[in-house]
C-alpha positions as CSV (number, residue, x, y, z in Angstrom):
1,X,-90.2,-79.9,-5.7
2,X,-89.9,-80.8,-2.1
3,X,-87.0,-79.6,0.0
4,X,-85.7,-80.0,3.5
5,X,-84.1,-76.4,3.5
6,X,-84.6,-75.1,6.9
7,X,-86.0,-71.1,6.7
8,X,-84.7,-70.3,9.4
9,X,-81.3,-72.3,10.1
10,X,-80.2,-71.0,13.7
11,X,-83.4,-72.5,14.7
12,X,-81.9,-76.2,14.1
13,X,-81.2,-77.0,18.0
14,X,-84.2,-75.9,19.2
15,X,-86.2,-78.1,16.4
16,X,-83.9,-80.8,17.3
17,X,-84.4,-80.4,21.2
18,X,-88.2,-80.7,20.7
19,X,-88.2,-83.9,18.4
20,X,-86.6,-86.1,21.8
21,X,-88.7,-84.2,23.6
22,X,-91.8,-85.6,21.4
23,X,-90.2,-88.9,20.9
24,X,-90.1,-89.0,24.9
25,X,-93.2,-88.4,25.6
26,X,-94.3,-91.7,22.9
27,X,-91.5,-93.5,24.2
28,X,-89.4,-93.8,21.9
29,X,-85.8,-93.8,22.0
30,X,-83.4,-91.9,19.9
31,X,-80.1,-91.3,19.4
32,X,-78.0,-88.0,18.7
33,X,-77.7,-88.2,14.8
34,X,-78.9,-90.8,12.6
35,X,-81.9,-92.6,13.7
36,X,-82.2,-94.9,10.4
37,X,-83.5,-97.9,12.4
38,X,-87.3,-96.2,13.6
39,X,-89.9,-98.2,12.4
40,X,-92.1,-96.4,10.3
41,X,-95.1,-96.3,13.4
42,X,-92.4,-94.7,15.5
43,X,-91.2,-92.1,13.3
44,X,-94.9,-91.3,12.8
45,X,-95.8,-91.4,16.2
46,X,-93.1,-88.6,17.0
47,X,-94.1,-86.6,14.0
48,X,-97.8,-86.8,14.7
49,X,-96.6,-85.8,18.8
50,X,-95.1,-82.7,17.3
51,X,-98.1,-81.9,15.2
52,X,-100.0,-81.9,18.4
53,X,-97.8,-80.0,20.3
54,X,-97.4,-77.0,17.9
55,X,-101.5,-77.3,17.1
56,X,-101.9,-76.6,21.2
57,X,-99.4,-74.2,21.2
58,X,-100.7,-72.1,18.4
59,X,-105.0,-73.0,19.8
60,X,-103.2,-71.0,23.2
61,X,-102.1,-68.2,21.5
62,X,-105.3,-67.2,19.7
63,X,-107.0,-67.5,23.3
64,X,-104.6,-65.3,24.8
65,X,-104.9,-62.9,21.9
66,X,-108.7,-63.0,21.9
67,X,-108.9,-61.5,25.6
């Protein structure tokens, strides 16, 4: 059974902070709270942004621990 549980709670601004920062960078526009009118394409597009983000992020830290 699927659930939205955050594991680690204090962690919800920063998680927050780096969805508009995704949703930014594809240009799209959303508010503080509910964002129940995203298409579905623009909810994937920030979703898919974040993906990539934290797939670069982790790629740079197994460079800089391969050194």
């Amino acid at each position: 059974m699927a659930s939205n549980k955050k594991l680690v709670p204090e962690a919800k601004e920063a998680l927050n902070q780096f969805k508009m920062q995704a949703a930014n960078e594809v240009g799209v526009n959303l508010n503080q709270g509910y964002n129940g009118d995203l298409t579905a394409r623009q909810a994937g597009s920030i979703g898919g942004q974040m993906v990539k983000k934290m797939v670069e992020s982790y790629e740079n830290s197994i460079k800089g621990s391969a050194k």
